[in-house]
C-alpha positions in Angstrom: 83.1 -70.0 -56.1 85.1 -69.1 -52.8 83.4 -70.7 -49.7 82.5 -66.7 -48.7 81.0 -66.2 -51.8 79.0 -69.3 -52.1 77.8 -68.9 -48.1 76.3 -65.4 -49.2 74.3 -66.8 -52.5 73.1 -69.6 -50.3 71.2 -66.5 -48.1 68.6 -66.3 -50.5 67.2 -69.3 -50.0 66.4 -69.2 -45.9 63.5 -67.2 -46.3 60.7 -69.7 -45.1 57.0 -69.7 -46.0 54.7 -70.3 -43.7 52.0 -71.5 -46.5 54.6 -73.5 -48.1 55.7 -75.5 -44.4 51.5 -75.8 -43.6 51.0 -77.6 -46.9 54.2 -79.9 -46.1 52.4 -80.8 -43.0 49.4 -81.6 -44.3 50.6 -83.4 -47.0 52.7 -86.0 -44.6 50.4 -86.0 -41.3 47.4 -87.0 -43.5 48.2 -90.0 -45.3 49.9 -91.2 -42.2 46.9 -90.7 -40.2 45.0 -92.4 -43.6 47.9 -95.4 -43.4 47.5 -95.9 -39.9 43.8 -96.0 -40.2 44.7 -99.1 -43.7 46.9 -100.9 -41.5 44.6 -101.4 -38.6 42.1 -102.3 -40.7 44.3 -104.5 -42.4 44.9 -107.1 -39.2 41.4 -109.0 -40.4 42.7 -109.7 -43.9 46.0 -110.9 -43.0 49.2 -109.6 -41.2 51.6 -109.3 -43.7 49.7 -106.2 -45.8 49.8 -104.7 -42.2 53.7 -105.0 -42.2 53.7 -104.1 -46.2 51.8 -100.8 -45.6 53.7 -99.9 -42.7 56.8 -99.1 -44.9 55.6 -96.3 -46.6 54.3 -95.1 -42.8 57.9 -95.7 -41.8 58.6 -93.7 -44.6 55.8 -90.5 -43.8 57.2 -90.6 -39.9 60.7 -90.1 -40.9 59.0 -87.0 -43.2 57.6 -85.7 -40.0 61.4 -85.7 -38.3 62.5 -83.6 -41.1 59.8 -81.3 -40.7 60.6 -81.0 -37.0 64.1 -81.2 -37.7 64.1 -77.9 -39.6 61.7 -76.8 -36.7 65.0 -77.2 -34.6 67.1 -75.0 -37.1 64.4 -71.8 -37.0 64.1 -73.0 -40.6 60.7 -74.6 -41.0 58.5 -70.8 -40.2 59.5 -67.0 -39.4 58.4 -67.7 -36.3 60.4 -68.8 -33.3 57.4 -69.9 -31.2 55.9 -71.3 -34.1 59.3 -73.3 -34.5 59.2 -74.6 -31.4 55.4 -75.4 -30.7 55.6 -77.6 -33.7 58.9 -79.5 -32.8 57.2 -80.1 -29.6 54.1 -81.4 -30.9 55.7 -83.7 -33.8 58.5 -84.6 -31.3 55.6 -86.7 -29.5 55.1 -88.2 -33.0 58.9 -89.2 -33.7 59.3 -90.2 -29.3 62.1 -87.5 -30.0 62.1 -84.7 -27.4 62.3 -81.6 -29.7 64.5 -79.1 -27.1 66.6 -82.5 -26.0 67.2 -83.6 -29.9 67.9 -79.6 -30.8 70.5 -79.1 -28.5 72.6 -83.1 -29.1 72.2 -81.8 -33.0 73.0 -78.3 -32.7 76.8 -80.0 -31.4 76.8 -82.1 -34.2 77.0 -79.1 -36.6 79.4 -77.5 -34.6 81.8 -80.4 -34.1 80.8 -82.5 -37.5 84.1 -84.1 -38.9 86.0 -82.9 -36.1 88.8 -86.0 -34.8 89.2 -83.6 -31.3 85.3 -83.2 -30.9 83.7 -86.4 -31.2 80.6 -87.4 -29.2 77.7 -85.0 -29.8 74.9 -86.5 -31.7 77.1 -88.3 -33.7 77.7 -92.1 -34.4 80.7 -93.2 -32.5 84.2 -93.5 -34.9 87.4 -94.9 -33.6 90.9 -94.2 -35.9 92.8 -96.9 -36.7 94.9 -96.0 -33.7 92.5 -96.0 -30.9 90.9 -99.1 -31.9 94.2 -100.8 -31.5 95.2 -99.1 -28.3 91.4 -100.8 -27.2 91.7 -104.0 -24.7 90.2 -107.2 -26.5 87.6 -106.6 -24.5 86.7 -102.7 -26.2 87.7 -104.2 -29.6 84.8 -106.5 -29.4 82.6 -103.9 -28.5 83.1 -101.5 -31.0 83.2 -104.4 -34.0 79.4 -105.4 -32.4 78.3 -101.5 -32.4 79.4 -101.1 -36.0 78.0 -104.5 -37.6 75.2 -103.7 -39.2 72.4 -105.7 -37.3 73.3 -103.6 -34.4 73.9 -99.8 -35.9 70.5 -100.3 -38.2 68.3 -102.3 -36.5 69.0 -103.0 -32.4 70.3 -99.7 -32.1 67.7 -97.5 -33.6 65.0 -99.2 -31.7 67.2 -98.6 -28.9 67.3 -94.8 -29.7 63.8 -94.3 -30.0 62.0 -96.4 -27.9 64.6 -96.6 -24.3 67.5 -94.2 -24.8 64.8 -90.7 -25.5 63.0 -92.2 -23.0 65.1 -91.4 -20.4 68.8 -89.0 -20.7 70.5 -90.4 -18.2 73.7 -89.8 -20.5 73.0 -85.9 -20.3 73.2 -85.2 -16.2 75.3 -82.9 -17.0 73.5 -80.8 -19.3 71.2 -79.9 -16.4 67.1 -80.8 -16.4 66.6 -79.3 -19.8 66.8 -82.3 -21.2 65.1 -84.1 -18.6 62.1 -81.5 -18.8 61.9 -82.1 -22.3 61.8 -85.3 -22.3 59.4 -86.2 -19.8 57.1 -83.6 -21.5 57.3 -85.2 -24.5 56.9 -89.1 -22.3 54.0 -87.5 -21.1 52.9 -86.5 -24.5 53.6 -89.8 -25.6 51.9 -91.7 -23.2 48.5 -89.5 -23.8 48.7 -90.2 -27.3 49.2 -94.4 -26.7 46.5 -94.5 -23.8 44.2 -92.7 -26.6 45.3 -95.2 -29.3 44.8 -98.0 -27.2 41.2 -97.0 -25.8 40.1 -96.5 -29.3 41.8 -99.8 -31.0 42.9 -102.0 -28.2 46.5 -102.6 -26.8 47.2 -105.4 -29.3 46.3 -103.6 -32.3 47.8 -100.6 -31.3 51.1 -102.5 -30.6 50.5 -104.4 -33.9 50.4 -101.8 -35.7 52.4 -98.7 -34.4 55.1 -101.0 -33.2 56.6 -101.8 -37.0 56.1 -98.4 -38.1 58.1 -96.6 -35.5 60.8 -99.3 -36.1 61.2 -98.8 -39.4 61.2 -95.1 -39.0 64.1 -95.9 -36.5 66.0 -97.9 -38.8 65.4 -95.4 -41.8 66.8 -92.9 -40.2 69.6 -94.2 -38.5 70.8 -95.1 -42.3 70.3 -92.0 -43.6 72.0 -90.3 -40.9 75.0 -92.6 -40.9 75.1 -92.4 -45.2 75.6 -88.7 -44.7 78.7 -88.8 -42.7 79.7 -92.4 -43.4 81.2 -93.0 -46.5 84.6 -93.5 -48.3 85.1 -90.1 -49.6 84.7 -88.4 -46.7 87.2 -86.0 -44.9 87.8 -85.7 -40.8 90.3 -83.6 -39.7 91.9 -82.0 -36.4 90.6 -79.0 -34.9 93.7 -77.4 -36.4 93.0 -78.0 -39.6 89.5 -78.3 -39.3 86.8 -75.6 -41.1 82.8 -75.3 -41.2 83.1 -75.2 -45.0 85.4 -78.1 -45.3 83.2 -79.8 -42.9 79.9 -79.1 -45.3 81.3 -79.9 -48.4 83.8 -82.8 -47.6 82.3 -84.1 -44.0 78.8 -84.6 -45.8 77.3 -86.2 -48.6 75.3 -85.6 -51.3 72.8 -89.0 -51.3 71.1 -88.9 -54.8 68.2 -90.9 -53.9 65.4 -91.8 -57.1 62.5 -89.1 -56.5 60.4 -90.6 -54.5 62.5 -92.0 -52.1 63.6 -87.9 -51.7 60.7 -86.9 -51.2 60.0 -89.3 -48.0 63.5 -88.1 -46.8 62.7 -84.8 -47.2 65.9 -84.2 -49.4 68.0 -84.5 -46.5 70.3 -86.4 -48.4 71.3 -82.5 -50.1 73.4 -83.3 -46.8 76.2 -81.0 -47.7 74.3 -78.0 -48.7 72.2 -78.2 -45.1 75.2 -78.4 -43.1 76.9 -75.2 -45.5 73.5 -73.1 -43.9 70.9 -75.1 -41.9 68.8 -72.5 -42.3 67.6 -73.7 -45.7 63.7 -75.2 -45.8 64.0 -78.7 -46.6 61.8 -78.3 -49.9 64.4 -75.6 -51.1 67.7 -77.7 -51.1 66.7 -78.6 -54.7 66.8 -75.6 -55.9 70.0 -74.7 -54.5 71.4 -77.5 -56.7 69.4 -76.5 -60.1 70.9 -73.1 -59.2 74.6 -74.3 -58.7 75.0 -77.4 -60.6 78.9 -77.6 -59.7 77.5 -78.7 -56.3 76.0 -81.7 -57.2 78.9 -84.2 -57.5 80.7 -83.1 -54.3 80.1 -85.9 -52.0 77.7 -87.6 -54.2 76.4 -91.2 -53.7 73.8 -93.2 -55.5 71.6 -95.9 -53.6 74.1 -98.8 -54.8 76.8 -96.8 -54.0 75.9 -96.0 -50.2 75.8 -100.2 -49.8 79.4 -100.2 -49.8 79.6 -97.9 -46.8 78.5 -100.7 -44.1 81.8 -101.9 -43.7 83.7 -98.6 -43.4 84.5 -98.3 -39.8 87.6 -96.7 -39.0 89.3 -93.4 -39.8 93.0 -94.3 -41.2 94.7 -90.7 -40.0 97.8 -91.5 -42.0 95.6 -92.6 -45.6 92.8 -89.5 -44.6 90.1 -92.1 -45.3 87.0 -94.3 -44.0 88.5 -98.2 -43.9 86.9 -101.6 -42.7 88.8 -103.5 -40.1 89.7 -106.4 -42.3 91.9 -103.1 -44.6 92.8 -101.8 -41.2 94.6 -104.9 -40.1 96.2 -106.1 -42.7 98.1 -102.6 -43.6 
C-alpha cells in the first residue's frame, strides 16, 4: 500500500467517541483515586506494600498522560474546548502544563527523525561526528545524560517535578508557556495543600512522591523505546519524509496485554505518528485491520533492553551505535 493510500484508510479511524473517552476516564481516574486511598492506608502495615502498590499507580498516571496526550492532538473528543478543558485539568494530575507540553510535542511530530531539526521535545542525539568534534569536557556530559541512571531515573524526576515547574528554556516562545505553566503550578499547589490538609504532609509526600516518580520514569522509557532503537532511520531534511519518519523513525513496542493497556497502546508508536489523530483505544484495530503493519519497527519487551546503550547516530552506517562501537570503528 502507497504511503497516500494507506494515510487515506487510516481516516476512518479518527472519528472519536465521546462515550467511549468518558468510560476511559473513569476507568483510570478511579482506581487511582481507589490506589491512592490503599496506599495511604497501607503506611500502618508496613512501607514496602505502600511502594508495591504504588507501581500499578505509576502505571494508571502514565494512563492519564495518554489520555491528555490525545487531548493535545484534538483526538480524545469532537470537541476542541472539551480537548483542551481536559488536558488542563489532567495536566495538574501528570505536573505537565497541557498548552506548554502541546506545543514542545506538536515540534516533535514535525521534526521527528530529522538530523537538521533536533531539539523539540525530543531526547538529545549526537552523531558519531559531533560527539567527537565535543571538548572532553561535552564528551563527558553527554556519556552522563545517556547512562541510564540519569535518562530513566534523575532525569525524569527532573522533568516533572523542577524543569515543568518553571520554562525558563522557552523565553522565547513568549508567556504562553509561562501562563500555562503557572496555571497548572497553581493547580498543582491547590491539589497538594488539599492532600496535605486531609492526610498530613508526610503521608502525602510518602505516598504521592513514589507514584509520580515512577510515572516519570515510565514514561521517559517508553518515550525513548519509540524513537530509540537499532532499527531506526534519521535522515536530512533533504531526504527526510513524514511517512518515512512514521514508519521507520518509530516503533512498534509489542508490550504483553496488560502492560498495553497501562500505556495506552502508545507503543502502536508508528501508526500515531502516521495520523495523531487516531484515539488511543483505536490503534489496535488499525493493526487487526492492516496486519502488514505490525512488524515494521517492532520490538518485544526483551528486545527494547538492548536499546540502553544505543547512543549515537553513525551517518555513514544509517544506524543507532553505543560509544564503545563508535570508537573502535
Amino acid at each position: 500500500m502507497s504511503p497516500s493510500d494507506l494515510s487515506r484508510a487510516l481516516l476512518r479511524y479518527c472519528e472519536p467517541s465521546a462515550r467511549r473517552a468518558i468510560f476511559e476516564v473513569v476507568i483510570t481516574l478511579v482506581p487511582l483515586c481507589l490506589l491512592w486511598a490503599a496506599m495511604w492506608l497501607s503506611l500502618d502495615v508496613g512501607y514496602w506494600l505502600t511502594l508495591l502498590l504504588a507501581v500499578p499507580a505509576g502505571g494508571l498516571l502514565v494512563r492519564l498522560f495518554i489520555i491528555q496526550h490525545d487531548c493535545g492532538h484534538g483526538a480524545f473528543f469532537r470537541s476542541r474546548a472539551a480537548n483542551t478543558w481536559t488536558g488542563r485539568v489532567l495536566g495538574v494530575l501528570t505536573m505537565t502544563p497541557y498548552e506548554y507540553w502541546k506545543r514542545n510535542h506538536a515540534g516533535h511530530h514535525a521534526t521527528s527523525s530529522n538530523l537538521d531539526r533536533r531539539g523539540t521535545g525530543d531526547i538529545d542525539l549526537l552523531t558519531v561526528e559531533e560527539y567527537r568534534a565535543r571538548s572532553w569536557w561535552g564528551r563527558v556530559s553527554y556519556r552522563v545524560y545517556r547512562s541510564a541512571p540519569v535518562m530513566f531515573v534523575i532525569g525524569p524526576a527532573w522533568l516533572f517535578f523542577l524543569q515543568h515547574r518553571l520554562p525558563f528554556h522557552q523565553w522565547r516562545d513568549g508567556w504562553g508557556p509561562w501562563i500555562s505553566t503557572m496555571a497548572t503550578n497553581a493547580g498543582i499547589a491547590a491539589l497538594v495543600a488539599g492532600m496535605i490538609a486531609l492526610v498530613g504532609w508526610a503521608p502525602f509526600v510518602m505516598v504521592h512522591v513514589p507514584i509520580m516518580a515512577i510515572a516519570a520514569s515510565m514514561g521517559v522509557w517508553l518515550f525513548y523505546v519509540q524513537h530509540q532503537f537499532e532499527d531506526v532511520a534519521w535522515a536530512r531534511t533533504k531526504g527526510w519524509s513524514h511517512h518515512d519518519a512514521a514508519m521507520s523513525g518509530s516503533s512498534h513496542y509489542d508490550l504483553p496485554g496488560l502492560l498495553r493497556w497501562f500505556s495506552g497502546n502508545i507503543g502502536i508508536h508508528h501508526i500515531h505518528h502516521l495520523n495523531s489523530r487516531i484515539p488511543f483505544y483505536r490503534l489496535p484495530r488499525v493493526l487487526r485491520d492492516h496486519p502488514e503493519l505490525k512488524e515494521v519497527g517492532r520490538l518485544t519487551l526483551k528486545d527494547s533492553l538492548k536499546t540502553v546503550p544505543l547512543s549515537l547516530w553513525c551517518e555513514q552506517r544509517e544506524k543507532l551505535v553505543s560509544f564503545r562501537a563508535a570508537l573502535s570503528s
